[in-house]
C-alpha positions in Angstrom: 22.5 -21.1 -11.5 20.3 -17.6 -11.8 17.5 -17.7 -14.4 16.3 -14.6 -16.2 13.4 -14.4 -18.1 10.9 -11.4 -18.8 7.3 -11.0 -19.5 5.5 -7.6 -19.8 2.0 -6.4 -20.7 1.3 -3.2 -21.4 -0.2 -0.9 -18.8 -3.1 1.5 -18.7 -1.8 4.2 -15.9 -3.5 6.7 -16.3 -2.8 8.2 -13.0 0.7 6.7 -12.2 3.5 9.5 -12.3 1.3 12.1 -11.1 1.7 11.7 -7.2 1.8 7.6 -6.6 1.5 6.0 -3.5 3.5 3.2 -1.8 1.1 2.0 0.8 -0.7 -1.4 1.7 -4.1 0.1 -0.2 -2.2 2.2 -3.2 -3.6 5.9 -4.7 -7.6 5.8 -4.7 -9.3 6.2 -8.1 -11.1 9.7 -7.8 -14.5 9.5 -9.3 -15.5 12.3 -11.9 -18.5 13.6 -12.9 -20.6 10.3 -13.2 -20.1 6.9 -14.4 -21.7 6.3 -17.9 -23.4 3.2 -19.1 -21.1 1.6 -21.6 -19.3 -1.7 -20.7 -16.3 -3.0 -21.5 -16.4 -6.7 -22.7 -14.5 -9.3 -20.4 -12.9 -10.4 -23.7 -11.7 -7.0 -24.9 -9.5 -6.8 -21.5 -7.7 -10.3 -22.5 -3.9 -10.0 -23.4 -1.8 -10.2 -26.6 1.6 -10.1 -26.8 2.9 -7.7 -29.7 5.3 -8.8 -32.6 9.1 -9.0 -32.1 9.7 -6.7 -34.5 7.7 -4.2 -32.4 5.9 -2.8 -35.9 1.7 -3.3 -33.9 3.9 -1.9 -30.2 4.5 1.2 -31.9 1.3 1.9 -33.8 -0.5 0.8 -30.2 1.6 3.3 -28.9 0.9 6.2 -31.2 -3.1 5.1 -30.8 -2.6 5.4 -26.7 -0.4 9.1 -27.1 -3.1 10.1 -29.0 -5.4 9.1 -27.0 -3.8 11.2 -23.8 -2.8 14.3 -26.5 -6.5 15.1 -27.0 -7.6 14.6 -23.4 -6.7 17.4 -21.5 -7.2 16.5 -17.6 -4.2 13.8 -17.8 -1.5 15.2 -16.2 0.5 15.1 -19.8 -1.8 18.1 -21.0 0.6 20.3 -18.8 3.9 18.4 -18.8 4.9 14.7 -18.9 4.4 12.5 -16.0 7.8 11.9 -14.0 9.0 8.5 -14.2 12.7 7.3 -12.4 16.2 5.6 -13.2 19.6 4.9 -11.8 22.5 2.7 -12.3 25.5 1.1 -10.4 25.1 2.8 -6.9 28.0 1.0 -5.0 26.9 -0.9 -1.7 26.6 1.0 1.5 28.3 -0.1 4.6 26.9 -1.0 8.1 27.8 2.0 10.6 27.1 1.6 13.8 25.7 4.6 15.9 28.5 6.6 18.2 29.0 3.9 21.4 28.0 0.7 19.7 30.5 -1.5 19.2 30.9 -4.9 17.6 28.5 -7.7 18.8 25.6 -5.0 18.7 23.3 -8.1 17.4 23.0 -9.4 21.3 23.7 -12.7 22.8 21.3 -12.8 25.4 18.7 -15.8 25.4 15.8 -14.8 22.7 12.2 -14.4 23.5 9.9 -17.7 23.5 7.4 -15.8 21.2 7.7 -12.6 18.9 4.5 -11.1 17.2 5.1 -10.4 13.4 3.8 -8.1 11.0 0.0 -7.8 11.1 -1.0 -9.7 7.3 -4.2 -10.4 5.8 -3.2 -13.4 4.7 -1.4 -16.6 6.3 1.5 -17.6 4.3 1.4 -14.1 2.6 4.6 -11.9 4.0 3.7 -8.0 3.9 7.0 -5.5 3.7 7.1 -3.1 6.0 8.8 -0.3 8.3 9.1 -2.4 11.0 10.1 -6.5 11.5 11.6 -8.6 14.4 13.4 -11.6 14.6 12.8 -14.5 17.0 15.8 -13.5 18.8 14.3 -10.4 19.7 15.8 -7.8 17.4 14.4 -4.4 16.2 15.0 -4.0 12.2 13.1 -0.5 12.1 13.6 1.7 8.5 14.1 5.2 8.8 13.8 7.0 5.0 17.9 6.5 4.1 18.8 3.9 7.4 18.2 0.9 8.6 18.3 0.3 12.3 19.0 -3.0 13.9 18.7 -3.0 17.8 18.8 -6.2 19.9 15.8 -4.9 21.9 15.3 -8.4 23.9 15.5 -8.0 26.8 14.3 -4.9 27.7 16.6 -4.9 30.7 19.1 -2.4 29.6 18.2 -1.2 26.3 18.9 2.6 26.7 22.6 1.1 26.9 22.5 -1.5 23.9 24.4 -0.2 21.3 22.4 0.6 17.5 23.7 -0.9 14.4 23.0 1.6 11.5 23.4 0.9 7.7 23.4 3.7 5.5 20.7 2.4 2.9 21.5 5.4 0.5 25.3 5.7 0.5 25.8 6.9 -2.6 22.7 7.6 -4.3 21.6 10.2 -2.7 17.9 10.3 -4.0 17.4 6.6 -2.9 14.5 6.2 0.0 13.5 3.3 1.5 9.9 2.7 2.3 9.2 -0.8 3.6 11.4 -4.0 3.8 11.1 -7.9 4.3 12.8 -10.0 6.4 13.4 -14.0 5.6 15.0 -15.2 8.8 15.7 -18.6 7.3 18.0 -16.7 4.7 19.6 -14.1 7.1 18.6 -11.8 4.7 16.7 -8.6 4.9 15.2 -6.9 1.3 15.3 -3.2 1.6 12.6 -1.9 -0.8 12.3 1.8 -2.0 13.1 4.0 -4.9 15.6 6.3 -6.5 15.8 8.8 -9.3 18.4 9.8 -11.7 19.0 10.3 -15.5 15.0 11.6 -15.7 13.8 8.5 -14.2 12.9 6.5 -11.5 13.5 3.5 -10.5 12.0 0.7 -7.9 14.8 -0.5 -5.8 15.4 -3.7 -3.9 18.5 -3.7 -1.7 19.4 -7.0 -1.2 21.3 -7.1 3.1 23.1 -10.0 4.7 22.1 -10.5 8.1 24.4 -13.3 9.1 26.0 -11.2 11.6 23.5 -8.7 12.6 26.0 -6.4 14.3 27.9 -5.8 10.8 25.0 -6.3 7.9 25.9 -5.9 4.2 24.3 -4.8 1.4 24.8 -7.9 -1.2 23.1 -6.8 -4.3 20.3 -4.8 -6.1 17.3 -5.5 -8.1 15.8 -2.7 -9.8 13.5 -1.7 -12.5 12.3 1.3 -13.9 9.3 3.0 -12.6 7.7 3.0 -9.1 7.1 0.3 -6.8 3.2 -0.3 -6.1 3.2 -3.0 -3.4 5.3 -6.2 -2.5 4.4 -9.6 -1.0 6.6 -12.5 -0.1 5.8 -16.0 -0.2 8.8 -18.1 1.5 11.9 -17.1 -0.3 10.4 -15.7 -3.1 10.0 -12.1 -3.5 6.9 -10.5 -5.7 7.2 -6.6 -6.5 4.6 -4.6 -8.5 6.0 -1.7 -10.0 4.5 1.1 -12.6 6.4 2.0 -15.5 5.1 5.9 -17.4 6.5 5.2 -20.5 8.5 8.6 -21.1 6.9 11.2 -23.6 9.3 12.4 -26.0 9.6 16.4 -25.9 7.5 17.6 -28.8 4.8 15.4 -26.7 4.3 18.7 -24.1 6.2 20.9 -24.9 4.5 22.6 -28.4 7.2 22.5 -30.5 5.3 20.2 -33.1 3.6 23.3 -34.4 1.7 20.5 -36.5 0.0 18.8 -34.0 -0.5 21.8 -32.1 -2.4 23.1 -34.6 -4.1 20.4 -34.9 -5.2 20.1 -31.3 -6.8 23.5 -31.4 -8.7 22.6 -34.4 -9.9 19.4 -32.7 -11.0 21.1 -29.7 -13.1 23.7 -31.9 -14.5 20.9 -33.4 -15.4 19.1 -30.6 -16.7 22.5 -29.0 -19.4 23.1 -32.3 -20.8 20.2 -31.5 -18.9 18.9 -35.0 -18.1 14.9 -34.7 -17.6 14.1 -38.1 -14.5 17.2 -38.2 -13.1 16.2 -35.4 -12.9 12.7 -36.2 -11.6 13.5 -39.3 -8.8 15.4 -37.6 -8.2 13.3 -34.5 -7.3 10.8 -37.8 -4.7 13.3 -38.9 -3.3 13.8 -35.5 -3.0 10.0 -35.0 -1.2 10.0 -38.3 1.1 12.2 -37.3 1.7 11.0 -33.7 2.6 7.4 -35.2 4.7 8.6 -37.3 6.8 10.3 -35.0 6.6 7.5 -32.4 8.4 5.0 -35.7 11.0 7.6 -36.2 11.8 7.3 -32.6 11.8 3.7 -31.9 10.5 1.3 -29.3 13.7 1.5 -27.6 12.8 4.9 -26.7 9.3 3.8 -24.6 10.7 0.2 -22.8 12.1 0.1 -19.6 15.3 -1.7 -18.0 15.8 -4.0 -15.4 18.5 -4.3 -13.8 20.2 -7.0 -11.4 23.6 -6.5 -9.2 24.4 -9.3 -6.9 27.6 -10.6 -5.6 30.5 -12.3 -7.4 27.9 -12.5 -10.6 27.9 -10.8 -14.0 25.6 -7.6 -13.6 22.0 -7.9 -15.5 21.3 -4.4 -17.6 18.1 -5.5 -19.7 15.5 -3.7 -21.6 12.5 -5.9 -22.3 11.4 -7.1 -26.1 8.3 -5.7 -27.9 7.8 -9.7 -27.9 7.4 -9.7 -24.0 4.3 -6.9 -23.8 1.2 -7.8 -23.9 -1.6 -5.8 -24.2 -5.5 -5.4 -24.2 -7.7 -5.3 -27.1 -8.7 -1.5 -26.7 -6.9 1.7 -26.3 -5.0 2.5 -22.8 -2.6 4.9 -21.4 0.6 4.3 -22.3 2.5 2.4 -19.8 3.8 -0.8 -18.0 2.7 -2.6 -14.5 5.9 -4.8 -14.1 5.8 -7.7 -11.5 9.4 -8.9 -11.0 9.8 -11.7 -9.1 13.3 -12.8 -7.5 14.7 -15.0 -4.0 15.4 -13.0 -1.0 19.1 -12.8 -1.9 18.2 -11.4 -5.4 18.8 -14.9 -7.2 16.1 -16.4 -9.7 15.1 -13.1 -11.2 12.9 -13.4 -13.7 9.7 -10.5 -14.7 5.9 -10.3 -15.7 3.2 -7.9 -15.9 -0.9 -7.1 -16.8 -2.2 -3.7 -18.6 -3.8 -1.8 -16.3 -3.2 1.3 -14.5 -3.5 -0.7 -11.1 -4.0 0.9 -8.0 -3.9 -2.3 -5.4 -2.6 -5.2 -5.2 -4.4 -8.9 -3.5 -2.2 -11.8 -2.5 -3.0 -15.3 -1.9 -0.2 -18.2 -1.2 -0.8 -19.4 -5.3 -2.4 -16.0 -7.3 -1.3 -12.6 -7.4 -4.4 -10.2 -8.3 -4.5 -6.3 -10.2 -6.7 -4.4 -9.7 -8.0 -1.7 -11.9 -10.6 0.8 -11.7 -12.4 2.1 -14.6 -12.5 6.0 -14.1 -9.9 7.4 -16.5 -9.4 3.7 -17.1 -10.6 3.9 -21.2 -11.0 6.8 -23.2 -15.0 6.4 -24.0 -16.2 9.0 -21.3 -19.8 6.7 -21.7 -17.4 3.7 -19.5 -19.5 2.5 -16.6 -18.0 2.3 -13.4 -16.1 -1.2 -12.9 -13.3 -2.7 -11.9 -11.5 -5.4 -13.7 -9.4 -7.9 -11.9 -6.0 -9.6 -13.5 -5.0 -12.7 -11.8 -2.1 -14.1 -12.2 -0.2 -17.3 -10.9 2.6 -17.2 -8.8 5.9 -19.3 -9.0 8.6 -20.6 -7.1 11.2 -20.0 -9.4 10.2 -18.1 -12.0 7.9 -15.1 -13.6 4.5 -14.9 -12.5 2.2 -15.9 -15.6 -1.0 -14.3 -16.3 -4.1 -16.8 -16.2 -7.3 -14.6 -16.3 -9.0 -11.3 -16.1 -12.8 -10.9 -14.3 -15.0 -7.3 -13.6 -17.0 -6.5 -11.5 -19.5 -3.5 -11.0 -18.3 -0.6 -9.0 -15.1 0.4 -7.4 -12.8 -1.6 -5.1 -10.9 0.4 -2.2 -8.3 -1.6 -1.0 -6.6 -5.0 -0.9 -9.3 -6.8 1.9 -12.0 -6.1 -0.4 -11.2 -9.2 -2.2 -10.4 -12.8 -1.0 -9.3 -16.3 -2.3 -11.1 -18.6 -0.9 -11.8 -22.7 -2.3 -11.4 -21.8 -5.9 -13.3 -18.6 -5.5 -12.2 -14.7 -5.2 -14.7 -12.7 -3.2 -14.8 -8.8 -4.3 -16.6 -6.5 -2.0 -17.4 -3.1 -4.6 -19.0 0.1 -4.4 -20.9 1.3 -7.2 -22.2 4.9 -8.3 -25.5 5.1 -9.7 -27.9 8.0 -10.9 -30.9 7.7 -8.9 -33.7 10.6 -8.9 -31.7 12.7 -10.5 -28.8 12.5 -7.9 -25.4 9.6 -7.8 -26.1 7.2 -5.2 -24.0 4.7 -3.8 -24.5 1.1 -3.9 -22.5 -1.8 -2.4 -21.9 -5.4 -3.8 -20.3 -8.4 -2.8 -19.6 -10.5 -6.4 -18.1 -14.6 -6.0 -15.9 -15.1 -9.1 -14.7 -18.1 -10.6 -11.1 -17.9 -9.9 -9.5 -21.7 -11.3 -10.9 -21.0 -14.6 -8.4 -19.7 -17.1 -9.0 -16.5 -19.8 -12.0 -15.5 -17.6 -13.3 -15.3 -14.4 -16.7 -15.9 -14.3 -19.2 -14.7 -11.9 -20.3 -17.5 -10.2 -22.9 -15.4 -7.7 -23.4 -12.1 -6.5 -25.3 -10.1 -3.3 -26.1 -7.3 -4.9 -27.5 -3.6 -3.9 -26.5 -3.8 -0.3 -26.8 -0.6 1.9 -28.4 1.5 -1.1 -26.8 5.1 -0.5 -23.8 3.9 1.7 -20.0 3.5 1.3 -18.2 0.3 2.2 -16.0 1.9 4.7 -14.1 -1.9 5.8 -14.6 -5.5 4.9 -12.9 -9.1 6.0 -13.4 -12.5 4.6 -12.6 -15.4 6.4 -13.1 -18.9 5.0 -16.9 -19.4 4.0 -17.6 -16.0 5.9 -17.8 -12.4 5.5 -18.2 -9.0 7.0 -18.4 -5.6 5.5 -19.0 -2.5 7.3 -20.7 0.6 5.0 -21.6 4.2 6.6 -23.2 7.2 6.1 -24.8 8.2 9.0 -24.9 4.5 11.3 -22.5 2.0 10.7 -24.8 -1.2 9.5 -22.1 -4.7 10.0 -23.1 -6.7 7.5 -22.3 -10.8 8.1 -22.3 -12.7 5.2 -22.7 -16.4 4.6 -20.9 -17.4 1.7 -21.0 -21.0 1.8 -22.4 -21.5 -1.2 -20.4 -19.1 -3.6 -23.8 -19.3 -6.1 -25.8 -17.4 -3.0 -23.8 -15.2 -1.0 -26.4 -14.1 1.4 -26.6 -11.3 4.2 -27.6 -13.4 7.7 -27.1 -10.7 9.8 -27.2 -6.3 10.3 -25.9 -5.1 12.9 -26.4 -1.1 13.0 -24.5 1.1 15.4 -22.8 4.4 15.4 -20.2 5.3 13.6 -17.9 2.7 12.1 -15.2 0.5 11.5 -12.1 1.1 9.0 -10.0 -2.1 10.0 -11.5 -5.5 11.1 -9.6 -8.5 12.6 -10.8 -11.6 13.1 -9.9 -12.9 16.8 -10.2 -16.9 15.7 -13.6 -18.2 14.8 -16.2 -16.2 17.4 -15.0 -12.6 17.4 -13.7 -9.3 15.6 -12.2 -6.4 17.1 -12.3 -3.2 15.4 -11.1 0.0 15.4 -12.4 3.0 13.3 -14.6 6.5 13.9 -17.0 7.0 17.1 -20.1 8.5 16.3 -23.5 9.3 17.7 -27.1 8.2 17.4 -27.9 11.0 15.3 -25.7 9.9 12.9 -22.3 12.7 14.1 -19.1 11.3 13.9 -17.5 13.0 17.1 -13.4 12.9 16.1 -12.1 10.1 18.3 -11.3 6.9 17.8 -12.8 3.9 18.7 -12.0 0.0 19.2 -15.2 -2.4 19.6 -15.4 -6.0 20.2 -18.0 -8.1 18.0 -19.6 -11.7 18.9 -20.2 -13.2 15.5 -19.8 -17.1 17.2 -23.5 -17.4 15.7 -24.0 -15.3 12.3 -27.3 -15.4 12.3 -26.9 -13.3 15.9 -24.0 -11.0 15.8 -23.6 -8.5 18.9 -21.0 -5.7 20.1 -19.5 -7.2 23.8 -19.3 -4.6 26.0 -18.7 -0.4 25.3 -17.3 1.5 22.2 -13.5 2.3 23.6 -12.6 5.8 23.2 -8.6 7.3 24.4 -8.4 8.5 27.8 -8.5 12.7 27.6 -10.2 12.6 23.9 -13.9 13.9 24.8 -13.2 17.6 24.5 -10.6 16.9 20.9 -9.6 14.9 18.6 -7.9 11.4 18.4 -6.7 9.3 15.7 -4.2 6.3 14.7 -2.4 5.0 11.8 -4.0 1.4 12.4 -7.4 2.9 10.7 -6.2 2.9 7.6 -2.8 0.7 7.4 -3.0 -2.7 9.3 0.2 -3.0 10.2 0.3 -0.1 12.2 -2.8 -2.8 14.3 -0.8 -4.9 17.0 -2.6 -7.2 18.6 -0.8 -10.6 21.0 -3.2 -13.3 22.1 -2.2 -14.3 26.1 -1.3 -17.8 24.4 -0.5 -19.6 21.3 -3.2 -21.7 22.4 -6.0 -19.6 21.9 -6.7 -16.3 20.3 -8.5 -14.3 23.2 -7.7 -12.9 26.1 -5.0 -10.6 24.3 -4.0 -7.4 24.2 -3.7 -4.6 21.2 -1.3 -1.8 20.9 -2.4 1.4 18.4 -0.7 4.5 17.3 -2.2 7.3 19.1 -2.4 11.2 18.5 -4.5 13.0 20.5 -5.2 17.3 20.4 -7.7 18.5 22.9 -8.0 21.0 25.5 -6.3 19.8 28.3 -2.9 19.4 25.8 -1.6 16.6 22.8 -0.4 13.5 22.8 1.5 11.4 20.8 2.3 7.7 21.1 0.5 4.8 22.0 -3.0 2.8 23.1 -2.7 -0.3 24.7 -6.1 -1.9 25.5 -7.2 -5.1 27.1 -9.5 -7.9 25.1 -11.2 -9.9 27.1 -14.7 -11.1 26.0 -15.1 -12.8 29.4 -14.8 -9.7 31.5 -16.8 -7.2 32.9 -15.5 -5.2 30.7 -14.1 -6.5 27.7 -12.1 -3.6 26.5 -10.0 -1.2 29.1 -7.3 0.9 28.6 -4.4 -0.4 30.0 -2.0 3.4 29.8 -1.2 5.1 26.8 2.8 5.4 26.1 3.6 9.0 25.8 6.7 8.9 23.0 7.1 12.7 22.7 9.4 12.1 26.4 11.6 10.8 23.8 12.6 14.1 22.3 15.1 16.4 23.7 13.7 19.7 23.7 16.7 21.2 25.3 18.6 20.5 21.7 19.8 23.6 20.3 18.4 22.4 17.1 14.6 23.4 18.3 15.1 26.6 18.7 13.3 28.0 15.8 14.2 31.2 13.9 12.5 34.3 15.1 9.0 34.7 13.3 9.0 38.0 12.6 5.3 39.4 13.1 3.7 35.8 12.8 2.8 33.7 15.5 5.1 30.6 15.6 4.0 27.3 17.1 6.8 24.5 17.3 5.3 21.0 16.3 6.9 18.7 18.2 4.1 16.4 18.0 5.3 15.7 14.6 8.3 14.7 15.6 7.7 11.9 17.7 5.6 9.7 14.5 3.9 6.3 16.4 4.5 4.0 13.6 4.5 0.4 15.0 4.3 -1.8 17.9 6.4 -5.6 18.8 5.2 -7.8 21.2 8.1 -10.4 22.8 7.2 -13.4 25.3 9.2 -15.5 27.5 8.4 -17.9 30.6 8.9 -14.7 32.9 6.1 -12.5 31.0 5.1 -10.3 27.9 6.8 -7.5 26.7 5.5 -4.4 24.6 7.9 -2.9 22.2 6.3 0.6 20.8 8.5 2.3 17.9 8.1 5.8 17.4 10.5 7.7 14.5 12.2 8.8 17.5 12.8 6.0 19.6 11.7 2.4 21.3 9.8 2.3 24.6 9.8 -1.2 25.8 6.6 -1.9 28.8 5.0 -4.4 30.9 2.2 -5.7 28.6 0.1 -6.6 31.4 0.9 -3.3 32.6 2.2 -1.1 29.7 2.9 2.3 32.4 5.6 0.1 33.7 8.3 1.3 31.6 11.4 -1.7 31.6 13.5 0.4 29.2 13.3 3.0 25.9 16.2 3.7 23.4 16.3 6.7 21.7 16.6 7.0 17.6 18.4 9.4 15.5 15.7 11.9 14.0 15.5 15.1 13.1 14.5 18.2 14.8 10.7 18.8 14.6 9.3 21.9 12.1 8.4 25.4 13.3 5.3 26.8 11.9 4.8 30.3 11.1 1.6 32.3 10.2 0.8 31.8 7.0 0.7 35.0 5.7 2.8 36.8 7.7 6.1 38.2 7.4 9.2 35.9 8.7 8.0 32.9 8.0 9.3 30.3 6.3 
């Protein structure tokens, strides 16, 4: 039997709607002029739930429109915020790609080990654009299509026919932008959004894999508004989505020629300097925004969910006024939604915190929000904090709230904070006026995170790096590392043993820094992030290092800073700095996590010509030299330049420059094993390159993906272009 059941707090986005973001760390808060002094009380952030007859929902509405009517930087002050819908799209159906032909799933022996997606942490399944099966498939997303390739062995793979499912058959505006696979299911959740009606929607495509060479799409579950982030534990499926509540017309558009009055002679007020007048009319404006809201309804500011599976009645639900909660001060008006439902769309039930929430945290039992203060409440006196919903995860059904904690400062993404023995660690950096200039300042705050209502702090390191930036940060078990910068790059290890004293035992300052850490089992970490100079110059390429931190008391860099082959005179960079799953890295063994060896994404301009495509380095702490490049996999050889689609419009007077660099994306890299060696499986947006690992220029195979023609850049300013 499938269960249903909704609960929904009230959301403070303040900056959802106005350009959000779908990645593993979410949009960034952007700081304004200087954080104030005022703090909001832990209590003040706990959660009601409003009346069933929705009478305090729509005067808490009216309080929060008001709120955003007189502020004039939201992005309302010039026209709502856009927020998504769509119904009943009908299923789309697997197509495969000219030449396949059925049994395109492979039957040839699978690999004895496949590398998964890179997670920060165990038991916590990330979505993302590229998975792989333990029979050695490819499931790579491409926008509107799902590839599925049966890529093991690479023996042969130019010639193995693709299996293609048309994600957006039908629904034109739907895009995919991660997915999860559950392997135990044979079922593969396509994740994305659509738009339609004025609104958007966050879409789960729900894909039966039980014959790989003919998938089907099996169902949808959808809500409105945009999908944040998504983690899966087992079978069950967690998505955070954020709901604008839509502004009714006379909102934006000045036809209330009462309130627009109004606002003018608020804003004069507020410009003489007069508080008591524009109190006074900010009371007349509420008045009137209230009223307005009533005539309306509540039906007019709740979203819908919606469920479609398989040979079961179809779900079309908007939520109750009895099913938001909401904070006890004034926020944006909004929802955060976190519906929860099985991999094949069964057990769907929904929850959600107040907050405009900008990352999301996973453990195996909590789910964490996380929600910065700028623009967070209207009192521009707010100091600069970050408050922290937890909320427990179930098997079955909704995830319930439990507890809301702060801390001081910002948090930048999701490995800032860790669960850890009945404790979340939270890695902040603060802003603070100092000698008449903002500083920054870094933190590292233990909360109590069994307790229920609030999470206490139970200790704090405080003020570390005075004028740096946390540019990284891992925690692992009673151990920490964080990484700041502004001119050297100071590795911090952190002994958090005892969560009442979280103490620094070791510094460790070198050039430039780190953006992404990975712990390599107990007694290393290999990096990757920005090379710089003594003198404090970051110099444009990347680099990967290779830490000792057996003993943290003594941490130590093994061996040289790596730089790409061809960078020294240009510029280098790699997806894998800021999103970890673009970071591949396969130990030699199950047995033991070093030596291995790491695949990146890799673009390259300099001199002597670009590159696109792939770094494959050695890690070996135990030789001479620790980290070598192994070759870099050039992907652009993938694109056929001869296509009569790249030849580019004449230019007129401007200078065109094709960018075929663009074309070929390096978005992820698979690594396969059997008893006969390891294989290295790099995915561009235009194809699949399988190598040697132990010698990646020895190319066993590549398969080329449909893509489209690069763009042709023009002169800005001149005539004929685009």
């Amino acid at each position: 039997m499938r269960r249903s059941g909704i609960l929904v707090l009230a959301a403070g986005l303040l900056l959802s709607g106005c350009g959000g973001h779908h990645g593993s760390s979410g949009p960034q808060p952007t700081p304004g002029p200087g954080p104030g002094t005022t703090r909001t009380p832990t209590e003040k952030l706990a959660l009601k739930t409003f009346a069933a007859d929705c009478s305090d929902f729509l005067a808490y509405a009216g309080d929060a429109l008001t709120e955003q009517y007189l502020t004039s930087y939201y992005c309302f002050a010039d026209g709502p915020c856009p927020v998504y819908a769509a119904d009943n799209v009908p299923p789309p159906s697997a197509t495969p790609a000219p030449g396949a032909s059925p049994g395109a799933g492979g039957e040839a022996a699978g690999p004895d080990r496949v590398s998964g997606t890179n997670t920060q942490e165990a038991g916590v399944d990330e979505a993302d654009i590229v998975k792989a099966d333990a029979a050695g498939r490819l499931y790579i997303l491409s926008g509107r299509q799902l590839h599925i390739l049966a890529a093991f062995p690479p023996a042969g793979l130019e010639q193995r026919p693709l299996v293609t499912l048309d994600l957006a058959a039908g629904d034109a505006t739907f895009y995919a932008s991660d997915m999860l696979l559950d392997e135990t299911a044979q079922t593969l959740v396509a994740l994305g959004s659509t738009y339609a009606d004025g609104r958007g929607q966050a879409v789960a495509l729900i894909i039966d894999l039980t014959d790989p060479a003919a998938p089907q799409q099996v169902g949808r579950v959808s809500v409105d508004g945009w999908p944040l982030q998504t983690r899966r534990i087992e079978r069950r499926v967690h998505r955070v989505s954020r709901f604008d509540v839509p502004t009714p017309a006379w909102f934006y558009d000045g036809s209330d020629s009462q309130l627009t009055t109004l606002r003018s002679q608020y804003q004069d007020a507020r410009g003489r300097g007069d508080d008591a007048q524009a109190a006074q009319i900010k009371s007349q404006i509420n008045a009137r925004i209230r009223q307005r809201v009533s005539a309306a309804g509540a039906a007019e500011f709740l979203p819908h969910r919606r469920v479609q599976l398989a040979g079961a009645a179809p779900l079309d639900q908007a939520l109750a006024c009895d099913a938001i909660a909401h904070p006890d001060v004034t926020a944006a008006l909004g929802l955060a939604v976190i519906d929860s439902f099985d991999t094949d769309g069964g057990n769907s039930a929904a929850s959600a915190i107040v907050n405009n929430a900008y990352l999301v945290y996973a453990s195996t039992a909590n789910l964490y929000l996380v929600q910065s203060s700028f623009g967070w409440w209207f009192d521009p006196a707010q100091a600069e904090e970050t408050a922290i919903y937890r909320l427990a995860l179930s098997a079955t059904g909704a995830a319930a709230y439990r507890a809301v904690g702060t801390v001081d400062g910002t948090v930048s993404n999701s490995y800032q904070l860790s669960e850890y023995d009945g404790h979340l660690r939270v890695a902040s950096t603060q802003t603070r006026l100092e000698a008449d200039r903002f500083e920054p300042v870094n933190h590292v705050t233990v909360l109590d995170a069994q307790s229920n209502d609030t999470m206490a702090q139970t200790g704090a390191l405080r003020d570390l790096a005075p004028g740096e930036r946390i540019q990284s940060s891992r925690f692992i078990g009673p151990r920490g590392f964080v990484v700041t910068f502004r001119q050297i790059d100071p590795l911090f290890a952190l002994d958090l043993s005892d969560p009442a004293n979280p103490a620094v035992a070791d510094e460790l300052k070198l050039p430039g820094f780190s953006s992404y850490i990975l712990p390599l089992g107990d007694d290393y970490l290999l990096t990757i992030g920005r090379e710089g100079t003594d003198d404090g110059t970051l110099t444009g390429n990347l680099a990967v290092q290779l830490f000792d931190v057996a003993d943290l008391t003594d941490i130590s860099q093994i061996g040289a800073t790596l730089t790409p082959s061809g960078s020294a005179d240009g510029y280098s960079y790699s997806a894998a700095e800021y999103d970890p799953h673009a970071f591949s890295y396969f130990p030699d063994s199950e047995d033991a996590p070093v030596p291995g060896t790491l695949s990146v994404p890799l673009q390259r301009w300099s001199e002597s010509g670009s590159f696109t495509g792939f770094q494959v380095v050695r890690v070996d702490p135990a030789a001479a030299t620790p980290l070598t490049e192994l070759a870099l996999i050039d992907h652009q050889s993938l694109i056929d330049d001869s296509d009569p689609a790249y030849d580019c419009p004449p230019p007129g007077s401007g200078i065109l420059a094709p960018c075929y660099i663009y074309a070929a994306d390096p978005r992820r890299s698979v690594f396969m094993a059997d008893a006969n060696g390891r294989y290295l499986f790099t995915v561009s947006s235009v194809g699949v390159i399988a190598s040697d690992a132990a010698q990646p220029a020895t190319e066993l195979g590549r398969r080329q993906l449909p893509y489209d023609p690069p763009c042709c850049v023009y002169a800005a300013a001149e005539p004929g272009g685009p």
